[in-house]
Backbone of each chain as ProteinMPNN parsed JSONL, in Angstrom:
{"seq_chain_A": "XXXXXXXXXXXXXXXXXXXXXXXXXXXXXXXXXXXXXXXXXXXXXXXXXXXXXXXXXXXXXXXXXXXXXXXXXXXXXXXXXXXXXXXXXXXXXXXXXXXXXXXXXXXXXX", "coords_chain_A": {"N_chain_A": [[93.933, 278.712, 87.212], [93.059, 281.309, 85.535], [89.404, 282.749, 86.41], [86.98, 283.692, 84.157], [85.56, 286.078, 82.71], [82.265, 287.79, 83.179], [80.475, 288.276, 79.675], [79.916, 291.145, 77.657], [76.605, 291.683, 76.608], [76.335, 293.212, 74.255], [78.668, 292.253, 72.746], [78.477, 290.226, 72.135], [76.262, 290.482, 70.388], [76.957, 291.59, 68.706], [79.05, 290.038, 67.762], [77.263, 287.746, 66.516], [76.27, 289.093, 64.776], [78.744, 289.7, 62.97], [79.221, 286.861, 62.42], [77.047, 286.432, 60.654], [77.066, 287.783, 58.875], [79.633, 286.743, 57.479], [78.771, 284.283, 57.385], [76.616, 284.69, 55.168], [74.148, 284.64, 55.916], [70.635, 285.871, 56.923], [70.125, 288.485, 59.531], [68.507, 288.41, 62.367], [67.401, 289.354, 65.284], [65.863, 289.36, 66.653], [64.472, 287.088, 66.433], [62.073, 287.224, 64.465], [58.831, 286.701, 62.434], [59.927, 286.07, 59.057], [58.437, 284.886, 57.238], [60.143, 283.151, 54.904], [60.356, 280.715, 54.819], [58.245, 279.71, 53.509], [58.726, 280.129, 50.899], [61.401, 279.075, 51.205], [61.127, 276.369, 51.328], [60.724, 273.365, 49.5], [58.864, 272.548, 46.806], [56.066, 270.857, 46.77], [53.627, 269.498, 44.994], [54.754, 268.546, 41.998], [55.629, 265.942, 42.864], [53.884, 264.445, 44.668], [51.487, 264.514, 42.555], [52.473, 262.348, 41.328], [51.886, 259.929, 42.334], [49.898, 258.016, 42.307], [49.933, 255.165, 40.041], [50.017, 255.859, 36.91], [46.69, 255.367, 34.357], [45.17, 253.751, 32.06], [42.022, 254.438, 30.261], [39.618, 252.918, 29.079], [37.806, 254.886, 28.19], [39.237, 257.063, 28.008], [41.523, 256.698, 26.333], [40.075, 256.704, 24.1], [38.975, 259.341, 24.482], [41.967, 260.811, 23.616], [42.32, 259.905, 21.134], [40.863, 261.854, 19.894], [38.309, 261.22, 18.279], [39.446, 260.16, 15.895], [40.098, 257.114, 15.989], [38.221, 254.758, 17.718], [36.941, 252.458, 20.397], [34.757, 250.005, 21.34], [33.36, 250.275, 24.306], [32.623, 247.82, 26.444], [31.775, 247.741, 29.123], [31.055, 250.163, 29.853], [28.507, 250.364, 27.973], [26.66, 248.359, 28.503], [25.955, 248.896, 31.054], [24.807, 251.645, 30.759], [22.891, 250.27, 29.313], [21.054, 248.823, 30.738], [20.576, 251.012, 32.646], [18.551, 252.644, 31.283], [16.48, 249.932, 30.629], [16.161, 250.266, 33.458], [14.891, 252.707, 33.733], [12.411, 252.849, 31.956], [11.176, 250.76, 33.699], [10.558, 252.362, 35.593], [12.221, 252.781, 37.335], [13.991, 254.561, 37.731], [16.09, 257.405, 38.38], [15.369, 259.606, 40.682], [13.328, 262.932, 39.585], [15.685, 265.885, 39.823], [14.604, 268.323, 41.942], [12.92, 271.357, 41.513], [12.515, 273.732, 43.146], [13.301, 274.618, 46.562], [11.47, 273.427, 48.364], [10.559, 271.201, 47.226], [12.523, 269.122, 47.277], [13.645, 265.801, 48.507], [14.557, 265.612, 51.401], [13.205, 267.61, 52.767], [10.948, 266.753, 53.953], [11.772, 265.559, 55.182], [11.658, 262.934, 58.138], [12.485, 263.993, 61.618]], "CA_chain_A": [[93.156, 279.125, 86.042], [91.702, 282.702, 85.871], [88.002, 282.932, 86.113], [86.182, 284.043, 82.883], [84.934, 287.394, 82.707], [81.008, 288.0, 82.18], [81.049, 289.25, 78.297], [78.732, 292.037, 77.918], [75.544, 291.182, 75.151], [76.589, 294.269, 72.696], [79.61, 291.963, 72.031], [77.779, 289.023, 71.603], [75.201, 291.11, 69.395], [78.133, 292.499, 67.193], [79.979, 288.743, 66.92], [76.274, 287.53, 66.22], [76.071, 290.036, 63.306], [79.27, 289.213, 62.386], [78.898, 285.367, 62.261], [75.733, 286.582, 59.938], [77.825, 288.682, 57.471], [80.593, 285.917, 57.053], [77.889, 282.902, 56.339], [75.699, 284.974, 54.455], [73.008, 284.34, 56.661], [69.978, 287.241, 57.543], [70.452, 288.761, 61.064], [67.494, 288.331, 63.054], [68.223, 289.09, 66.505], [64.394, 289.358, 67.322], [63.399, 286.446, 65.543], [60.471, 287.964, 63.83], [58.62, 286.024, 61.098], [59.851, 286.766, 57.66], [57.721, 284.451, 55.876], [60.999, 282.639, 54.778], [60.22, 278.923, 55.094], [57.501, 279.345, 52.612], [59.802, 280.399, 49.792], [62.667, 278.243, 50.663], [60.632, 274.967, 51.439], [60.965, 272.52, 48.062], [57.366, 272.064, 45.897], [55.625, 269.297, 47.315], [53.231, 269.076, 43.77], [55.423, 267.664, 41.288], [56.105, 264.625, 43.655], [52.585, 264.466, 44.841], [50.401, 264.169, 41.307], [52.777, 260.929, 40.344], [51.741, 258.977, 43.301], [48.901, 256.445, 41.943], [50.46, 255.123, 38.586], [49.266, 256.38, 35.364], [45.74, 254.203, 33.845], [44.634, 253.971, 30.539], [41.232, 253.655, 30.467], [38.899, 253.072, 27.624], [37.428, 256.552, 27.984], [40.497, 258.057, 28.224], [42.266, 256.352, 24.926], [38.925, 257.738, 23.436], [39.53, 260.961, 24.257], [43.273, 261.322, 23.391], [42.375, 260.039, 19.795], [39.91, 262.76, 19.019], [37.374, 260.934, 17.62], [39.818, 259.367, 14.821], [39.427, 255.699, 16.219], [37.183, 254.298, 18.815], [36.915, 251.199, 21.005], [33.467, 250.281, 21.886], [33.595, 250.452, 25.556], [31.379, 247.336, 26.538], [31.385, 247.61, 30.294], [29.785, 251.216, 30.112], [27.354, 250.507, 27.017], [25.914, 247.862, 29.384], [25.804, 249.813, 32.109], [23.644, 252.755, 29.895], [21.176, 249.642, 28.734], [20.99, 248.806, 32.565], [19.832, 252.357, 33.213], [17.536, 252.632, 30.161], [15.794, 249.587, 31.105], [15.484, 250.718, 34.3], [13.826, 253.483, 33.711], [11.192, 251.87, 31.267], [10.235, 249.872, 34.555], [10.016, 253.351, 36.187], [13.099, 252.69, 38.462], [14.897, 255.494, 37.308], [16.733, 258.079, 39.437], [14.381, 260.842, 40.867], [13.925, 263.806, 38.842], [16.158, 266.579, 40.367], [13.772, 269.431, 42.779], [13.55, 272.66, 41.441], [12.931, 274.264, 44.595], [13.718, 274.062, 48.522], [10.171, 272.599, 49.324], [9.918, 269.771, 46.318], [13.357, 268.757, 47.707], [13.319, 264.799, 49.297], [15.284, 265.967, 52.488], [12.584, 268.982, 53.405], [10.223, 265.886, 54.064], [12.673, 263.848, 55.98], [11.181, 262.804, 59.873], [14.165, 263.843, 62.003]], "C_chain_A": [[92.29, 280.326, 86.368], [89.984, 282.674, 85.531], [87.635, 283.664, 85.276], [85.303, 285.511, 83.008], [83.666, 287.494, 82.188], [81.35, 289.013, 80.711], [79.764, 289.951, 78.359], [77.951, 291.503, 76.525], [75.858, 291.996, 74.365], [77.702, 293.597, 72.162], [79.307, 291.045, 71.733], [76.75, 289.112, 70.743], [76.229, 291.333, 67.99], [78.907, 290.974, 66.684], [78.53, 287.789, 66.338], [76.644, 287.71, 64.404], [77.329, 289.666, 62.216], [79.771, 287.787, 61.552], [78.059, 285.697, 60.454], [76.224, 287.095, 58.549], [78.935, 287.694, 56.893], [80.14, 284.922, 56.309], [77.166, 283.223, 55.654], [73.876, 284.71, 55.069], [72.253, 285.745, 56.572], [70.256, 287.511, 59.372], [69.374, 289.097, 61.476], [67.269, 288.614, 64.798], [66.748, 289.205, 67.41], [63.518, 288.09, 66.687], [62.182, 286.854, 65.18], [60.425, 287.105, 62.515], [58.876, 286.794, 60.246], [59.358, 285.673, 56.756], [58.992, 283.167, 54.973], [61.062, 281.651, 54.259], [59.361, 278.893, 53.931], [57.881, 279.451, 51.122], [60.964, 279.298, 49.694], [62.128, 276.536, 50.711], [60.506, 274.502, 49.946], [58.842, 272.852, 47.811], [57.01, 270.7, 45.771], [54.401, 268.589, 45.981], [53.692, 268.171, 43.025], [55.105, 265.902, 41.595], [54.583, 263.912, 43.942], [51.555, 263.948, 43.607], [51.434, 262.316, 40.677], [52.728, 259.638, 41.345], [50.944, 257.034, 43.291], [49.66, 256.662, 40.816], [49.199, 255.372, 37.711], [47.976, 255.174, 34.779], [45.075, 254.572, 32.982], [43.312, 253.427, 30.2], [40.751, 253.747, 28.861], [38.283, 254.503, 26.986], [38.679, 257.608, 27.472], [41.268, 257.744, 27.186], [41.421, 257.316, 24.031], [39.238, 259.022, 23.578], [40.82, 261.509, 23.582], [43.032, 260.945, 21.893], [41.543, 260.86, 18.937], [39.242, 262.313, 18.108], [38.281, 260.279, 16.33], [39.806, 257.427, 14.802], [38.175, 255.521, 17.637], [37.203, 253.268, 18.945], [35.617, 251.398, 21.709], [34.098, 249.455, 23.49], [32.408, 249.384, 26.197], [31.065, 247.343, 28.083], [30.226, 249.07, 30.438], [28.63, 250.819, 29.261], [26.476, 249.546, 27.993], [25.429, 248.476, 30.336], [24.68, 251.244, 32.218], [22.579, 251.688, 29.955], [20.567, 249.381, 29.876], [20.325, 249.531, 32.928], [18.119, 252.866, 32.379], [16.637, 251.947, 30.434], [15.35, 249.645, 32.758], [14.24, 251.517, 34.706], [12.745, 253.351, 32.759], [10.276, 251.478, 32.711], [9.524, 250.971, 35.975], [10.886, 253.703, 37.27], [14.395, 253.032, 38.463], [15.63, 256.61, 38.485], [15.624, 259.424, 39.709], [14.583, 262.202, 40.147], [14.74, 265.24, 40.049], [14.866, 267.531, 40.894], [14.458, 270.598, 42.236], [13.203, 273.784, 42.383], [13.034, 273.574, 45.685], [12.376, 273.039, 48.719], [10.041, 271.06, 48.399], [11.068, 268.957, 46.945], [12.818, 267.056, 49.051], [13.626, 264.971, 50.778], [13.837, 266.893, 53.341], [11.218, 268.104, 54.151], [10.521, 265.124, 55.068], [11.936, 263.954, 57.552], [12.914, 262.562, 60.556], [13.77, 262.994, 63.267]], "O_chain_A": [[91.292, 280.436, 87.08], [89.53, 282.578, 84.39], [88.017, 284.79, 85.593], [84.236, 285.526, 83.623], [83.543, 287.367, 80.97], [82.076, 290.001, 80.597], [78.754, 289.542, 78.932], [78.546, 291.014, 75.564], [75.657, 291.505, 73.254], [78.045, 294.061, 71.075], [79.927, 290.686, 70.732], [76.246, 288.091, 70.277], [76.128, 291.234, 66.767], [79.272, 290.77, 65.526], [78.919, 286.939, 65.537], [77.003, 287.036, 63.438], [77.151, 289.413, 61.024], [80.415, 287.658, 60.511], [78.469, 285.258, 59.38], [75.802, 286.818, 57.427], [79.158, 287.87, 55.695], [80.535, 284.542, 55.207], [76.623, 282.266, 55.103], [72.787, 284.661, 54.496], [72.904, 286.734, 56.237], [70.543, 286.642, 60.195], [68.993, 290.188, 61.052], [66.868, 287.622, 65.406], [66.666, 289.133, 68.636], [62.302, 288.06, 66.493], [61.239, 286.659, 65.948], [61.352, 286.821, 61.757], [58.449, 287.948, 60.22], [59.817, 285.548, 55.621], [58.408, 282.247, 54.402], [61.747, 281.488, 53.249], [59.661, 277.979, 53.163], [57.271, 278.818, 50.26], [61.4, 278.764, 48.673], [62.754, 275.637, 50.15], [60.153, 275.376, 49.154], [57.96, 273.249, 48.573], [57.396, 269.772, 45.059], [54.252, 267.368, 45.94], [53.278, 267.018, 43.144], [54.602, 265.015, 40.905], [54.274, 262.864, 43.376], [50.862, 262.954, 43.822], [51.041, 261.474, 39.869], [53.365, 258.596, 41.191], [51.123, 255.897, 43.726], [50.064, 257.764, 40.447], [47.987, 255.175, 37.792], [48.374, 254.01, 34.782], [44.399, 255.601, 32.997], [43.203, 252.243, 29.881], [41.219, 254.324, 27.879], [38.279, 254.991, 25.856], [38.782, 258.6, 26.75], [41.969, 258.724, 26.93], [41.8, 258.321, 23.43], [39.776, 259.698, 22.701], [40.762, 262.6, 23.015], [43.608, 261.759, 21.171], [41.423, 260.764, 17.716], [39.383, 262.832, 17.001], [37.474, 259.738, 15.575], [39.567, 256.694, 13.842], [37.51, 256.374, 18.225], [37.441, 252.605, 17.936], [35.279, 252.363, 22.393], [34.881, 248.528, 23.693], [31.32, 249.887, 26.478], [29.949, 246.89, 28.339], [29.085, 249.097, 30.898], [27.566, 250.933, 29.87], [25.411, 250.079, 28.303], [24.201, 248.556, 30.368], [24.044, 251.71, 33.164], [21.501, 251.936, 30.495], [19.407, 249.776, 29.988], [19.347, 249.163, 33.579], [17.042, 253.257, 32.827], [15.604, 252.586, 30.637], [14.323, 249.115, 33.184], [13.247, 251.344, 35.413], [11.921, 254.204, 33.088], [9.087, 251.752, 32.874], [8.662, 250.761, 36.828], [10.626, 254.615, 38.055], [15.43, 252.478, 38.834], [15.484, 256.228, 39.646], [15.197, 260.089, 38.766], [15.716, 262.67, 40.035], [14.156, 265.421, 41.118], [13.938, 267.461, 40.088], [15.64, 270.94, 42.26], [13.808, 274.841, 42.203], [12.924, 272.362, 45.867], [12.486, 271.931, 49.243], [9.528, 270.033, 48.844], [10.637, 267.847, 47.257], [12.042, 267.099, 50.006], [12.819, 264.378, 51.493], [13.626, 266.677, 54.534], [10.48, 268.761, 54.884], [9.859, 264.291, 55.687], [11.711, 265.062, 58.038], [13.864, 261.802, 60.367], [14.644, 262.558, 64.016]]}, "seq_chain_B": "XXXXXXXXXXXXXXXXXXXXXXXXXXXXXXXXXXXXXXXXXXXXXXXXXXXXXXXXXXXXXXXXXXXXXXXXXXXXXXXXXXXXXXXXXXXXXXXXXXXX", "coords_chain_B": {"N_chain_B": [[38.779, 250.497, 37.275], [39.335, 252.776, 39.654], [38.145, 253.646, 42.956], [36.287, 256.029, 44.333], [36.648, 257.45, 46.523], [39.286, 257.587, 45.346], [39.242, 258.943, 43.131], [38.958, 261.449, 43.94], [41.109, 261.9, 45.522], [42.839, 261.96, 43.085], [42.156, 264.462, 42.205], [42.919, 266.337, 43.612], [45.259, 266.505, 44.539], [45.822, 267.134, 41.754], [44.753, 269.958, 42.044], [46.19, 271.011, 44.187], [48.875, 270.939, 42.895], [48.107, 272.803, 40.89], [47.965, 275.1, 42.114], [49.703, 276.281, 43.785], [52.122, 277.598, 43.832], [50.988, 280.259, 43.632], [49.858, 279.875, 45.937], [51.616, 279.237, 48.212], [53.081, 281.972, 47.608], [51.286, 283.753, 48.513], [51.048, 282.837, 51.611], [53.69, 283.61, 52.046], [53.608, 286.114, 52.042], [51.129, 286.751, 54.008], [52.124, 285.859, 56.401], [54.917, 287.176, 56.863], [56.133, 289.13, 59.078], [57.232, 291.384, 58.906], [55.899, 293.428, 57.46], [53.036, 295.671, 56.474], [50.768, 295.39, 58.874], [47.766, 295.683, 57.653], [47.924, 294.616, 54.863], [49.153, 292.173, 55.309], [46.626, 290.957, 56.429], [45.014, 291.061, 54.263], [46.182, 289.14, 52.551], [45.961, 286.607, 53.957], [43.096, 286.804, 53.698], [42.472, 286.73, 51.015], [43.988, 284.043, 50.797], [42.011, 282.639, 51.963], [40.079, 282.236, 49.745], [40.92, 280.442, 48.33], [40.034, 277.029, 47.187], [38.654, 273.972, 48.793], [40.449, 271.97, 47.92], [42.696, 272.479, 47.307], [44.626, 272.706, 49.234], [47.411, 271.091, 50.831], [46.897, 269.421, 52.824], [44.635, 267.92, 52.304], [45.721, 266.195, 50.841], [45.761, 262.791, 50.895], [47.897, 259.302, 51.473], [46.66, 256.934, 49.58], [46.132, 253.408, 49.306], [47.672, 251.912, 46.177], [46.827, 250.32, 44.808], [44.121, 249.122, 45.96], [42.93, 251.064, 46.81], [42.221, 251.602, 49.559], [42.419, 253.576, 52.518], [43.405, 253.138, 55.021], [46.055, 251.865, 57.21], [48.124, 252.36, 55.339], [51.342, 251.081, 53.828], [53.769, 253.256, 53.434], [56.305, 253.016, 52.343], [55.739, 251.241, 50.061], [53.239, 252.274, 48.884], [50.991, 250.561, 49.398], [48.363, 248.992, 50.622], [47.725, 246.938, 53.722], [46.929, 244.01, 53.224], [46.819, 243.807, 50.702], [49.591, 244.263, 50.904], [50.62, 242.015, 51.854], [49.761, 240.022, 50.062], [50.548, 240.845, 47.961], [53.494, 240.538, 48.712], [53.607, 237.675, 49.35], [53.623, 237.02, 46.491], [55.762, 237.483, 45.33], [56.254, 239.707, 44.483], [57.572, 241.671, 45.168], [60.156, 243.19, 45.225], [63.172, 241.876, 47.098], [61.917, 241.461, 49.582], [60.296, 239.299, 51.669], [58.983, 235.977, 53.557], [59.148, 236.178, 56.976], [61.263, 233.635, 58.552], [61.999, 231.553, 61.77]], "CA_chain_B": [[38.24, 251.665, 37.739], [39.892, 253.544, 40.921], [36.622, 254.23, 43.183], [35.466, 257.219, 44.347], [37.666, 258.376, 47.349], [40.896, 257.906, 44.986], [39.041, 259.831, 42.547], [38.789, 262.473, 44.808], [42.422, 262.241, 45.872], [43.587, 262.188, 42.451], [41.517, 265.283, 42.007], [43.089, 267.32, 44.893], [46.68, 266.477, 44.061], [46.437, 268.131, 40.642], [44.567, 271.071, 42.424], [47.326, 271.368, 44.919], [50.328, 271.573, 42.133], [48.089, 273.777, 40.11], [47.687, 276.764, 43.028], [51.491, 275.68, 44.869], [53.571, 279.01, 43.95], [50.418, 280.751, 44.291], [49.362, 279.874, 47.618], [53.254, 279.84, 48.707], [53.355, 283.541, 47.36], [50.698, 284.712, 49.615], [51.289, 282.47, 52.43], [55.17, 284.406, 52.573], [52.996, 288.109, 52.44], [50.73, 286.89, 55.335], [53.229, 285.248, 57.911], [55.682, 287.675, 57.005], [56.171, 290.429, 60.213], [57.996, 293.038, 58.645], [54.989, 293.597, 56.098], [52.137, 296.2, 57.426], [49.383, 294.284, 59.242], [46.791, 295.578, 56.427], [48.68, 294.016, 53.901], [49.172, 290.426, 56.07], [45.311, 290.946, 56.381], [44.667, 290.964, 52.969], [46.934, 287.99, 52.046], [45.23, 286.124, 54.751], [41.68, 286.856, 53.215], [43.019, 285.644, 49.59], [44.277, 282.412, 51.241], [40.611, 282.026, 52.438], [39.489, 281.772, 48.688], [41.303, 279.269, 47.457], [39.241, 275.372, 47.227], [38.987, 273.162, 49.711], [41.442, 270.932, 47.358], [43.997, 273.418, 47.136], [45.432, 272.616, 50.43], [47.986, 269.922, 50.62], [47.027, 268.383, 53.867], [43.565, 267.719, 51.976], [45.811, 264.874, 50.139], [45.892, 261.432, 51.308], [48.115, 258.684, 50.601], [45.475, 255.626, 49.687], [46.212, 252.101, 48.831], [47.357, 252.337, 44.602], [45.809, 248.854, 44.09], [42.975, 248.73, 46.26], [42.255, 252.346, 47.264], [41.872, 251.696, 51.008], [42.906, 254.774, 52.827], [44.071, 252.764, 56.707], [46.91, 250.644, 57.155], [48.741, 251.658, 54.059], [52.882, 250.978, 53.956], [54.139, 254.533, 52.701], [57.535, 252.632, 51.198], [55.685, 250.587, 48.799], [52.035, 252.273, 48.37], [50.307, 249.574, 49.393], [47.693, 248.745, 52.192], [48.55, 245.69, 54.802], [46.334, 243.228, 53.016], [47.377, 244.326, 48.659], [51.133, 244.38, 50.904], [51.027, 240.537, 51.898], [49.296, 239.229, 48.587], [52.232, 240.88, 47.104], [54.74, 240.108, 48.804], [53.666, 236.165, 49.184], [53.438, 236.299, 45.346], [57.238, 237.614, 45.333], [56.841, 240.731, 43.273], [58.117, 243.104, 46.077], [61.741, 242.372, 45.53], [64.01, 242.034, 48.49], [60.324, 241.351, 50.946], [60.035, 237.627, 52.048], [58.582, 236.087, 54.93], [59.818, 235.861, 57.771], [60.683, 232.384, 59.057], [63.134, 230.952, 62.009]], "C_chain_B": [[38.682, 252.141, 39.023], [38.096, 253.855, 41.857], [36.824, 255.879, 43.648], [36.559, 258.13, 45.249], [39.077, 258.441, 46.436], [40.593, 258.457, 44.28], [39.521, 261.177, 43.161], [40.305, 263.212, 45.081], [43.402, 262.946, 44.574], [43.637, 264.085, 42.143], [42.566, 266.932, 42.472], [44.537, 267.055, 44.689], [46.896, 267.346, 42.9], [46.36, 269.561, 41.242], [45.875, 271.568, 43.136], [48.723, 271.337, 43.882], [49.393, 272.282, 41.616], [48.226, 274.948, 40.402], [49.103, 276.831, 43.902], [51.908, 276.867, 45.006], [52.172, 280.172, 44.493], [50.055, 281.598, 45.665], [50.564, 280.259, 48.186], [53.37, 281.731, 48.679], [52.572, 284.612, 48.766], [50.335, 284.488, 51.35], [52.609, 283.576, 52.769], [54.333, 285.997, 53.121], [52.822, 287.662, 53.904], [51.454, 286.578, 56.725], [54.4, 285.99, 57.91], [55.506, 289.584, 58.075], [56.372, 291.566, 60.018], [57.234, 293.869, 57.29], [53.772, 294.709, 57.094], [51.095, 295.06, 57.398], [48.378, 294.14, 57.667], [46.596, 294.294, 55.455], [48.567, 292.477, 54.003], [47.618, 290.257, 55.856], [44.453, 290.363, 54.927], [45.065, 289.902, 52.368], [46.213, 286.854, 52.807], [43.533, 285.783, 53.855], [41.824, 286.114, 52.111], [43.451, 284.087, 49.692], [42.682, 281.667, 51.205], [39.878, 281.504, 50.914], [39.756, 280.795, 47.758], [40.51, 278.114, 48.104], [39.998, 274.675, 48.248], [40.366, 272.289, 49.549], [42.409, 271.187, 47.456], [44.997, 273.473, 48.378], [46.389, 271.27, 50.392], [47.789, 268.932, 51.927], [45.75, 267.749, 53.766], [44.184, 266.231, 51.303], [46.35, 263.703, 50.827], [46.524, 260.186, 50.783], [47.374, 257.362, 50.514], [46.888, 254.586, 49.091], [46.145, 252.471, 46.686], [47.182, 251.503, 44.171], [44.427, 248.778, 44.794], [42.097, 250.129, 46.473], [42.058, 252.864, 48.395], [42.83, 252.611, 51.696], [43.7, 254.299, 54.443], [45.093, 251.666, 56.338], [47.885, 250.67, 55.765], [50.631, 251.797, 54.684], [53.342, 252.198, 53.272], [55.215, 253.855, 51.872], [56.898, 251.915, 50.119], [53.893, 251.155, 48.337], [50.914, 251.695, 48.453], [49.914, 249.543, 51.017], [48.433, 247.187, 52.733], [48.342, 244.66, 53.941], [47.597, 242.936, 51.299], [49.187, 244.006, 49.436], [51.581, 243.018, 50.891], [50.842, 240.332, 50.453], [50.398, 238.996, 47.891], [53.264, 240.181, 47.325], [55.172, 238.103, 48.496], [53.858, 235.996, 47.679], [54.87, 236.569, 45.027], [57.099, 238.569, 44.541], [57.025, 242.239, 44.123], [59.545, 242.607, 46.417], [62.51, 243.273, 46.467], [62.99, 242.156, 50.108], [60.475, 239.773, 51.026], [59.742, 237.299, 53.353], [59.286, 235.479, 55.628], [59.474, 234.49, 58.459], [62.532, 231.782, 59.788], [62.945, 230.062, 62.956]], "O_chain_B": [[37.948, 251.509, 39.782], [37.089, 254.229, 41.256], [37.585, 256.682, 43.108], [37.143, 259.15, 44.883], [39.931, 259.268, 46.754], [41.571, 259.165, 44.042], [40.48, 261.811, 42.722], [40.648, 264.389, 44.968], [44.233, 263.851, 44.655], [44.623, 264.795, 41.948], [42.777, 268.015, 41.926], [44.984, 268.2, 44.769], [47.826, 268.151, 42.845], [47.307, 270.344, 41.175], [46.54, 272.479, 42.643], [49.703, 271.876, 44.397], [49.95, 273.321, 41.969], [48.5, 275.849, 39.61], [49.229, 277.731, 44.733], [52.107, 277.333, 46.128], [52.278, 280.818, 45.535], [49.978, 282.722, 46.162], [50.716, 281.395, 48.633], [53.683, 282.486, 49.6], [52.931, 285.531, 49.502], [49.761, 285.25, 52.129], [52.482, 284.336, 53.729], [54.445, 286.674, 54.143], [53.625, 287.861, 54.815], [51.257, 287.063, 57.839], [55.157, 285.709, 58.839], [54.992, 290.666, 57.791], [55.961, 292.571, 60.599], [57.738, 294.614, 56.45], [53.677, 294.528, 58.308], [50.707, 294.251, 56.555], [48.232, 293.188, 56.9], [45.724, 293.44, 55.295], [48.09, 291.708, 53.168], [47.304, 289.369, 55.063], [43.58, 289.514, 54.75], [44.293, 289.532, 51.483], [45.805, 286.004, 52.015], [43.067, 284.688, 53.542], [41.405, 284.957, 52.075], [43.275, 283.194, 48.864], [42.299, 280.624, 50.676], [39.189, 280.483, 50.912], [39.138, 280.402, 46.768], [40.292, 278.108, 49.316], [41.189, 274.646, 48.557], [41.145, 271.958, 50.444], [43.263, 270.335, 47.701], [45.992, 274.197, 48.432], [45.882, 270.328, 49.782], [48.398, 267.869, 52.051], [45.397, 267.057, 54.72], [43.444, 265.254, 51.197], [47.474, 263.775, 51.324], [46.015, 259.743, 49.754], [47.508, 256.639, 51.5], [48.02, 254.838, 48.679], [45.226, 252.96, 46.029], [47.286, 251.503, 42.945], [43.529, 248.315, 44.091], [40.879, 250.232, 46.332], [41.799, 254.049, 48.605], [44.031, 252.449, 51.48], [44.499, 255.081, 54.958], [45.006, 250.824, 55.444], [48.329, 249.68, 55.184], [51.029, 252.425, 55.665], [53.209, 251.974, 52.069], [55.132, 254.055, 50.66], [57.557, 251.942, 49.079], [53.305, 250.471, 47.499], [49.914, 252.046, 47.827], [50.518, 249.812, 52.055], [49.376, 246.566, 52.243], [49.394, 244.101, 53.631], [48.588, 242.26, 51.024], [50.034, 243.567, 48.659], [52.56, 242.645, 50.244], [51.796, 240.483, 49.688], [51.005, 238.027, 47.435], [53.876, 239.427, 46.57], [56.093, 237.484, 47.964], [54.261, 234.877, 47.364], [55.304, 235.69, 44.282], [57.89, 238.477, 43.603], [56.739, 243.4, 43.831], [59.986, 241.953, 47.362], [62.595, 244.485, 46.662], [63.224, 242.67, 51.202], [60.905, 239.232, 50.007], [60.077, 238.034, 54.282], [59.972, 234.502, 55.326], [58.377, 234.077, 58.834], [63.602, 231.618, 59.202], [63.884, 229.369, 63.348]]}, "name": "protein", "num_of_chains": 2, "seq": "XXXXXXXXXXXXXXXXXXXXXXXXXXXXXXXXXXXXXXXXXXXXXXXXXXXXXXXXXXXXXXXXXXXXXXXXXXXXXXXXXXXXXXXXXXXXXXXXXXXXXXXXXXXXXXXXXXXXXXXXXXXXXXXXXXXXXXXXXXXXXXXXXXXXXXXXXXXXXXXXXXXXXXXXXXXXXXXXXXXXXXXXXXXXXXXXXXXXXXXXXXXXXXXXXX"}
């Protein structure tokens, strides 16, 4: 059996190229990023937003009927009188700081 | 009511399909070689302004009954705990426990 002749790389560059022109492929022979992958990779969105199933809440019926019906919503309306009488007893939520220094944090012992 | 972290998630899922081709568009400019640097530069910088949300490795898949973000089963959605309940109650068909 005759021993195999080293093939020189310009013929392995040119059957490269040609490979490249037959499959329709790009010819890269420096691999250099062309950005590529980010174009041909699928759209991972779609798939993504339908993950938790769909929930119909009371708010959310409300809204989609534009004010033509309504369902009184009794877990929030409680939840308001809750807050209401809270703050009657004074044990309301702090009023927001309108500057850096009134701020609860600027106080804090580190 | 979903709490707070699946809020969050749901949040960041829409963001991420709403900016997708977007971001894709100027992801290809910047990683692409045969573009002048400038150019990559500039695509680069524009990446930087898109929301924290807008990234897809910002989304997490939680628990879609309980919410709990560790231990969930990716084939059925479900954390370890929400996965037994289920399954003992039989409404994960073709799941049963194992017994020999």
């Amino acid at each position: 059996m005759a021993a195999l002749a080293p093939v020189p790389s310009s013929r392995l560059a040119a059957l490269t190229r040609l490979r490249c022109a037959v499959f329709q492929t790009s010819y890269n022979p420096t691999s250099a990023r062309t950005g590529a992958k980010y174009l041909r990779a699928r759209l991972r969105g779609p798939s993504m937003v339908e993950y938790y199933p769909k929930e119909l809440t009371v708010a959310k019926f409300n809204r989609l009927c534009l004010g033509q019906w309504k369902i009184v919503d009794t877990t929030e309306e409680t939840r308001l009188a809750d807050v209401e009488a809270k703050k009657k007893r004074g044990k309301g939520a702090p009023k927001k700081a309108k500057t850096k220094g009134d701020s609860r944090r600027s106080h804090r012992k580190r | 009511m979903p709490n707070a972290r699946v809020l969050r998630d749901i949040k960041a899922r829409n963001l991420v399909k709403a900016n997708e081709i977007t971001r894709r568009a100027y992801l290809y400019v910047a990683r692409n070689q045969s573009l002048p640097p400038q150019v990559r530069y500039q695509a680069q910088l524009q990446l930087n302004t898109f929301g924290k949300y807008t990234r897809p490795t910002t989304v997490k898949n939680r628990c879609t009954v309980s919410g709990r973000g560790r231990g969930i089963m990716s084939e059925f959605g479900l954390c370890r705990f929400q996965f037994r309940l289920k399954a003992l109650a039989g409404e994960i068909p073709g799941v049963q426990k194992a017994s020999w």
